[in-house]
C-alpha positions as CSV (number, residue, x, y, z in Angstrom):
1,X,12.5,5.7,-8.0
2,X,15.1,7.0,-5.5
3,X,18.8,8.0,-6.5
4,X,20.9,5.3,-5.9
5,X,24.5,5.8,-4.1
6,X,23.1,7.3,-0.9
7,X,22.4,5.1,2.6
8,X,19.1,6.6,2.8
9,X,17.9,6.0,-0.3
10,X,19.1,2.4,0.1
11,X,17.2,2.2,3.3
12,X,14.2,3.6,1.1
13,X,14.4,0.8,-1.3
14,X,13.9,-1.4,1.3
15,X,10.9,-0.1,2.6
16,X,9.4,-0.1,-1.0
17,X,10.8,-4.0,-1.7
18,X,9.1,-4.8,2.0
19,X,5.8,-3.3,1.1
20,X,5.4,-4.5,-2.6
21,X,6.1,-8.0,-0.6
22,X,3.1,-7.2,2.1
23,X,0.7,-6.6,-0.8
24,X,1.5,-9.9,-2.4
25,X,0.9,-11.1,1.0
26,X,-2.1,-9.5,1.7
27,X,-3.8,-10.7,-1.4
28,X,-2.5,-14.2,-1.0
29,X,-4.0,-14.2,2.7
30,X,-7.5,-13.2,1.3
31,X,-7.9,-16.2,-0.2
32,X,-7.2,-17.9,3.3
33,X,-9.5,-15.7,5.0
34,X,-12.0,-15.5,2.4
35,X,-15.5,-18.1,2.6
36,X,-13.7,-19.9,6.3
37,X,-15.5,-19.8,9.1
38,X,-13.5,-17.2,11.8
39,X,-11.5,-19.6,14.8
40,X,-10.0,-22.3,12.3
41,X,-6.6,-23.4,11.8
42,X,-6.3,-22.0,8.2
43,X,-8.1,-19.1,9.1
44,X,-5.8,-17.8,11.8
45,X,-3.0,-18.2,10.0
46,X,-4.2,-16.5,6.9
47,X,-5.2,-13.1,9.6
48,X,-2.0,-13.7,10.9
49,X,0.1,-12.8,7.4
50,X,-2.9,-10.7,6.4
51,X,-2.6,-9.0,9.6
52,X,1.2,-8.5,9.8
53,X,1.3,-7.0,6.0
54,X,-1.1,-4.3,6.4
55,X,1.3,-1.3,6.7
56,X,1.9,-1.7,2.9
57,X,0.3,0.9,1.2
58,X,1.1,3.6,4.0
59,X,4.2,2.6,3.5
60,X,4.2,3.6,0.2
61,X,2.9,6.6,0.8
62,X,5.7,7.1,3.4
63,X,8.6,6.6,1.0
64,X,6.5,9.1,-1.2
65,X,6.3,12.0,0.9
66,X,10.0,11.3,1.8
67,X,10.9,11.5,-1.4
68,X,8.7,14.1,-2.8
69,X,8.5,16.5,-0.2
70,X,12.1,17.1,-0.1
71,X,12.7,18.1,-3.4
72,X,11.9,20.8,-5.7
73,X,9.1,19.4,-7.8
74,X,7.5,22.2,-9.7
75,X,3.7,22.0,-10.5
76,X,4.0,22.4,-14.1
77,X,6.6,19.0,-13.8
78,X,4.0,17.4,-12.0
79,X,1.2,17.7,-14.4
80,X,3.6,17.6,-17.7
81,X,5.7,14.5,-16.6
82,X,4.4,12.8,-13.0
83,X,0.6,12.5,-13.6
84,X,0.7,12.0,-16.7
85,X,2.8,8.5,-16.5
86,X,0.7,7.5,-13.6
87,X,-2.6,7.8,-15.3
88,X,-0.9,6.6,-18.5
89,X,-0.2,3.2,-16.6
90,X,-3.5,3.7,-14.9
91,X,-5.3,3.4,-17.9
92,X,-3.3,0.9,-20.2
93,X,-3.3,-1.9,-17.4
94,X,-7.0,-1.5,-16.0
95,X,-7.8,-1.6,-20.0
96,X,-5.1,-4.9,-19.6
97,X,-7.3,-6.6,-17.2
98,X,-10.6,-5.8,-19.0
99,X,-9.1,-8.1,-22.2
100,X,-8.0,-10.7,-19.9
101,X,-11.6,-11.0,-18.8
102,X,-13.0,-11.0,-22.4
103,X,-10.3,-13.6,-23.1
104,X,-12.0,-15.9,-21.3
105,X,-15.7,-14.6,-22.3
106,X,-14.4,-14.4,-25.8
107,X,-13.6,-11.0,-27.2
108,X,-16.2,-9.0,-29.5
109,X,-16.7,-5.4,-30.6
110,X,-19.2,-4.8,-28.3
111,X,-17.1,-6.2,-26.0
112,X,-13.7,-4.4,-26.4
113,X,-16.1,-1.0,-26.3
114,X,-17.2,-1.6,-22.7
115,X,-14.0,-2.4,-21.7
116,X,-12.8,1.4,-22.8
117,X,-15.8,2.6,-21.2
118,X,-15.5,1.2,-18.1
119,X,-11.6,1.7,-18.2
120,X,-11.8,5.3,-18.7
121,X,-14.8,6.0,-16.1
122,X,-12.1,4.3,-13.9
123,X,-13.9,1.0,-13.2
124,X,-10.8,-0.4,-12.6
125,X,-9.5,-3.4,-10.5
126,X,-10.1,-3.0,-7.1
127,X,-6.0,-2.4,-6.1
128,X,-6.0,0.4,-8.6
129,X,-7.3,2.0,-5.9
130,X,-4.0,3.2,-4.4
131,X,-3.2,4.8,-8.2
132,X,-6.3,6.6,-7.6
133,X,-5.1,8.2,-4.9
134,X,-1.5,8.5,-5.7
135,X,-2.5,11.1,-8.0
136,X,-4.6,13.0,-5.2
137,X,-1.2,13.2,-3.2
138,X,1.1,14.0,-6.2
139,X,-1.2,16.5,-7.1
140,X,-1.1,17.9,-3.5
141,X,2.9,17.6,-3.4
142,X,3.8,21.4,-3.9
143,X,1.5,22.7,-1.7
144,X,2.6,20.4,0.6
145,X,6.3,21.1,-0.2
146,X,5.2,24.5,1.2
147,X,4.3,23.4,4.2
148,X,6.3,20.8,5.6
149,X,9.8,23.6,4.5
150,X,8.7,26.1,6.2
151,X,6.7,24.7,9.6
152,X,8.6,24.5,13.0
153,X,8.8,20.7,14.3
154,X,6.4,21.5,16.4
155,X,3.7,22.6,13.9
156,X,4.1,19.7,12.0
157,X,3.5,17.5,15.1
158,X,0.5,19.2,15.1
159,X,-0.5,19.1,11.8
160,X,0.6,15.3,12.4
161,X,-2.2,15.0,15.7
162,X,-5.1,16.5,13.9
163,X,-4.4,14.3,10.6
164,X,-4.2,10.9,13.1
165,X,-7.4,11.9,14.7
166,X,-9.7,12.8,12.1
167,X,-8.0,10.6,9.5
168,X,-7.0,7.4,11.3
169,X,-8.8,6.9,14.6
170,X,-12.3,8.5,14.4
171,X,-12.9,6.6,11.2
172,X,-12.6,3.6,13.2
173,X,-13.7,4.9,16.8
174,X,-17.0,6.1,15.1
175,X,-18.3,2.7,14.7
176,X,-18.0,2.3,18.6
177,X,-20.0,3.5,21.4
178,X,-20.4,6.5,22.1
179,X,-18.8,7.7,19.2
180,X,-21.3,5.9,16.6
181,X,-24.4,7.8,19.0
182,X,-22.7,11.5,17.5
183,X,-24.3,11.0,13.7
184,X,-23.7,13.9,12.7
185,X,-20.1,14.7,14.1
186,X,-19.5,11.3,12.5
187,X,-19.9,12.7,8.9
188,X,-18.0,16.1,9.4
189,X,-15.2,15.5,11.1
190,X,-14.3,12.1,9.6
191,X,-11.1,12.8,7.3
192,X,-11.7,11.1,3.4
193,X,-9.9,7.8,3.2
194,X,-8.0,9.7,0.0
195,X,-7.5,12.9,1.9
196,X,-6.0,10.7,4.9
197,X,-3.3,9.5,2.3
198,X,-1.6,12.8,2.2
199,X,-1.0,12.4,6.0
200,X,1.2,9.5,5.6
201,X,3.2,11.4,2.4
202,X,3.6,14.5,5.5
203,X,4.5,11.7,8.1
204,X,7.6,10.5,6.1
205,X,8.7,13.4,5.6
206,X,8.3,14.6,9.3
207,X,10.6,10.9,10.1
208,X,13.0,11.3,7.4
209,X,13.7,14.8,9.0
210,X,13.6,14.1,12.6
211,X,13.2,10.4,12.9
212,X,16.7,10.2,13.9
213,X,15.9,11.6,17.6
214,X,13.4,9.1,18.3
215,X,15.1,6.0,20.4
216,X,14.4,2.8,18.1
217,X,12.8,1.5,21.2
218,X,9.5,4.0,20.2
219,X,9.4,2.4,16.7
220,X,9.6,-1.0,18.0
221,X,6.7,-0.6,20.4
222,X,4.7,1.3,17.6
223,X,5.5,-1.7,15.5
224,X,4.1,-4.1,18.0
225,X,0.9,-1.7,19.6
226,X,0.0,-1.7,15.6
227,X,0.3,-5.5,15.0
228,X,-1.6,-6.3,18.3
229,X,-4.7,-3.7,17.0
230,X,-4.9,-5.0,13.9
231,X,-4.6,-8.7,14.5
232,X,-6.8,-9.1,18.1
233,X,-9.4,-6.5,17.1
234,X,-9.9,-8.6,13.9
235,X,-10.0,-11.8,15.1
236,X,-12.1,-10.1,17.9
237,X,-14.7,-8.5,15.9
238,X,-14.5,-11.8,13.3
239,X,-15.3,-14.1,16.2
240,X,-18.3,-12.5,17.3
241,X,-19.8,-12.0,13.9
242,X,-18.9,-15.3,12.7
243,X,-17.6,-14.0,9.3
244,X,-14.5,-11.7,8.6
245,X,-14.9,-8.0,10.2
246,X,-12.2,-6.1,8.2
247,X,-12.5,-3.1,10.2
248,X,-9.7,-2.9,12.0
249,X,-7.3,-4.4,8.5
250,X,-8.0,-1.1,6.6
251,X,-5.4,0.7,5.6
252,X,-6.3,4.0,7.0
253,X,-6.4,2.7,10.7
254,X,-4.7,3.0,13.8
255,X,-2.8,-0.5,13.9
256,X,-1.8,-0.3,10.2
257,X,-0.7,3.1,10.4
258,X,1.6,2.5,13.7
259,X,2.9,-0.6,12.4
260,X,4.0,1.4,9.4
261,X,5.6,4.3,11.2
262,X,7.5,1.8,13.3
263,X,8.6,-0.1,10.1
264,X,9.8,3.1,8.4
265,X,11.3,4.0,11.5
266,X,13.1,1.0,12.0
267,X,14.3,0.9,8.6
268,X,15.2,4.6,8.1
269,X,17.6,4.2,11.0
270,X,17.7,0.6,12.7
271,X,20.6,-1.9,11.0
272,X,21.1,-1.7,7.4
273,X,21.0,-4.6,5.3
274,X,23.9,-6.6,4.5
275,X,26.4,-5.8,1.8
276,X,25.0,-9.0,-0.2
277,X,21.3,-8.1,-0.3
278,X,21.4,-4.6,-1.1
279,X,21.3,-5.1,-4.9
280,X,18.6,-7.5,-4.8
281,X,16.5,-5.0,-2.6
282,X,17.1,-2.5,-4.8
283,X,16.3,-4.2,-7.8
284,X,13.1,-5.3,-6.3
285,X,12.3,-1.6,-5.2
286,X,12.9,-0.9,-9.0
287,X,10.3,-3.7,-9.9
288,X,7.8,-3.1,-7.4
289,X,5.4,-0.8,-9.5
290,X,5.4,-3.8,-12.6
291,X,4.5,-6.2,-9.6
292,X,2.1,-4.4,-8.3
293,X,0.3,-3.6,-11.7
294,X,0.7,-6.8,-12.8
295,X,0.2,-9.3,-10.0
296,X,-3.5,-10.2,-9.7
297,X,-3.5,-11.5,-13.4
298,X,-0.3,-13.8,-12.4
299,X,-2.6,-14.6,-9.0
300,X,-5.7,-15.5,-11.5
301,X,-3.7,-17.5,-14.0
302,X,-2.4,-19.1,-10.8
303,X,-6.0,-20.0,-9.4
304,X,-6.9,-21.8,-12.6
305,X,-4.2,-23.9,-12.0
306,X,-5.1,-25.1,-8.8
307,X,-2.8,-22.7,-6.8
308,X,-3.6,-20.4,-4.1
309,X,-3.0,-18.7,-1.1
310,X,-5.8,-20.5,0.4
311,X,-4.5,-24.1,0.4
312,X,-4.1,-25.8,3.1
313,X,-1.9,-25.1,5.1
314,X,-2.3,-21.6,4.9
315,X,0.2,-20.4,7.3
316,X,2.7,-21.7,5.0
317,X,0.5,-21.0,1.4
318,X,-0.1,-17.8,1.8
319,X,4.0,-16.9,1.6
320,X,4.8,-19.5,-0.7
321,X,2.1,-17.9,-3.0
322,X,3.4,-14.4,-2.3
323,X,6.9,-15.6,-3.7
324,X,5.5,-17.1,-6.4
325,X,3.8,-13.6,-7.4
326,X,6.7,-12.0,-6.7
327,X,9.3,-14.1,-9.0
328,X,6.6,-13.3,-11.5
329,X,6.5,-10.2,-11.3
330,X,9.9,-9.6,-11.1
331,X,10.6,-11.5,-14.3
332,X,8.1,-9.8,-16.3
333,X,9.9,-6.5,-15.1
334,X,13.3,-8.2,-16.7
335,X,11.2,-8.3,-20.0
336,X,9.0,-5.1,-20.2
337,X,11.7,-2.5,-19.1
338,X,13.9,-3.5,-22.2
339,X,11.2,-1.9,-24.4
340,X,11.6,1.7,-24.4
341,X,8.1,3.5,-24.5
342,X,6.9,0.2,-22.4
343,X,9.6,1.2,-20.0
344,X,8.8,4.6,-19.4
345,X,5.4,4.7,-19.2
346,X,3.9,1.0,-18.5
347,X,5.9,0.1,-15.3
């Protein structure tokens, strides 16, 4: 977590309490979007939250290479103290959400023993994807570091340019004419989903460093170019199939990734918050790793109870179930980071 007692760490914090909120959105909204029928009334306003939150997990990644990048993180700290609490977690929760399953099944020996199997050939949750690769980017942190210290602005633009292309748009340009005729090309230029990751770390560094001679005005129109690409190509694609095309809501694409480097922009060095919601934000930056491990079990619980996202309406379920999730997760935070061990390795 970032130092607290500096402006730009507080900015940070609300980057990370804004994203950990766009996941619980994002999730909430799939149950909106999920088994309706493109063009009604429910369904755009669940692609409408699901849309808007989509920078989330860059901008994790952002705040991660802002962080990291910066600072002199040796390798053997990485592998003796980092990674090792990241797969720790990892593991302990996915093996979490394999008993919560049994619960319901009922719980036998057999039972538990596929559950450790599964949990340790990392047949996890589907969200434990971005732990997956958080350790690819830790892991690629001092090399990195190298990099990013001793480039000229200009080399990292470029370094920036070749990672957008072959890691944000031609993954999504390759399922277009002509681009989709170039088979071939297709599979050897396209930049690994995982790989692309390690962009985002180098882009907020890159913004943390010289963000502060952009004109806000950029950021804003980023902001809006990226919510306009991922919303109308959606709801585009979605319409003609009749069934949700989720092409242009992935991560690793053009409209999530400018609607997250407008975000951090806008954040890094728009207003800051006001005096009275800086210690909230912070806390909730604090808490947003618990949330985010814990949430879909709160979300499932939630679902058996009649409670979803996908209610009717959904333009106002989908963040009433997102605050829900959160005050949950937030809570449980308040309880596990009092025990020690559980503290430092859990959340």
């Amino acid at each position: 977590m970032a130092r607290e007692g500096t402006d730009r760490d507080r900015r940070l914090d609300t980057v990370r309490s804004l994203a950990i909120i766009m996941v619980l959105v994002i999730h909430s909204a799939a149950a909106g979007l999920a088994g309706r029928a493109p063009g009604t009334a429910d369904w755009w306003g669940a692609l409408l939250w699901g849309a808007a939150a989509r920078p989330a997990v860059p901008l994790f990644f952002l705040c991660s290479g802002a962080l990291m990048l910066c600072r002199d993180i040796s390798p053997r700290r990485l592998l003796t103290h980092n990674l090792p609490r990241i797969v720790c977690a990892m593991l302990v929760w996915a093996f979490l959400y394999r008993l919560a399953r049994l619960a319901g099944e009922g719980i036998t020996p057999a039972g538990l023993w596929d559950g450790v199997k599964r949990t340790l050939l990392l047949q996890h949750e589907s969200h434990f994807y971005y732990l997956h690769i958080l350790l690819l980017v830790y892991a690629f942190v001092p090399v990195v570091r190298v990099f990013v210290r001793n480039a000229s602005r200009r080399e990292l633009e470029y370094l920036l340019a070749v990672w957008f292309v072959t890691g944000i748009l031609f993954p999504l340009l390759r399922h277009f004419w002509p681009f989709q005729l170039v088979t071939q090309i297709n599979t050897w230029y396209r930049m690994n989903m995982a790989y692309s990751a390690i962009g985002f770390a180098a882009l907020g560094h890159y913004v943390r460093q010289y963000g502060g001679t952009i004109p806000l005005g950029w950021y804003r129109i980023s902001l809006a170019a990226g919510l306009g690409i991922t919303f109308g190509g959606c709801a585009v694609l979605s319409l003609r199939d009749g069934a949700l095309n989720e092409l242009f809501l992935e991560g690793m694409s053009p409209g999530p990734a400018l609607m997250a480097f407008g975000l951090f922009g806008l954040i890094l060095f728009g207003r800051d918050l006001p005096g009275w919601a800086a210690r909230p934000v912070a806390r909730l930056a604090q808490a947003s790793f618990c949330i985010y491990l814990c949430h879909i079990l709160f979300q499932r619980w939630f679902l058996r109870l009649g409670l979803s996202g996908g209610a009717s309406p959904c333009v106002l379920a989908v963040p009433g179930m997102a605050v829900l999730l959160a005050v949950c997760g937030w809570l449980a935070w308040e309880v596990l980071r009092r025990v020690p061990v559980v503290k430092s390795y859990l959340i």
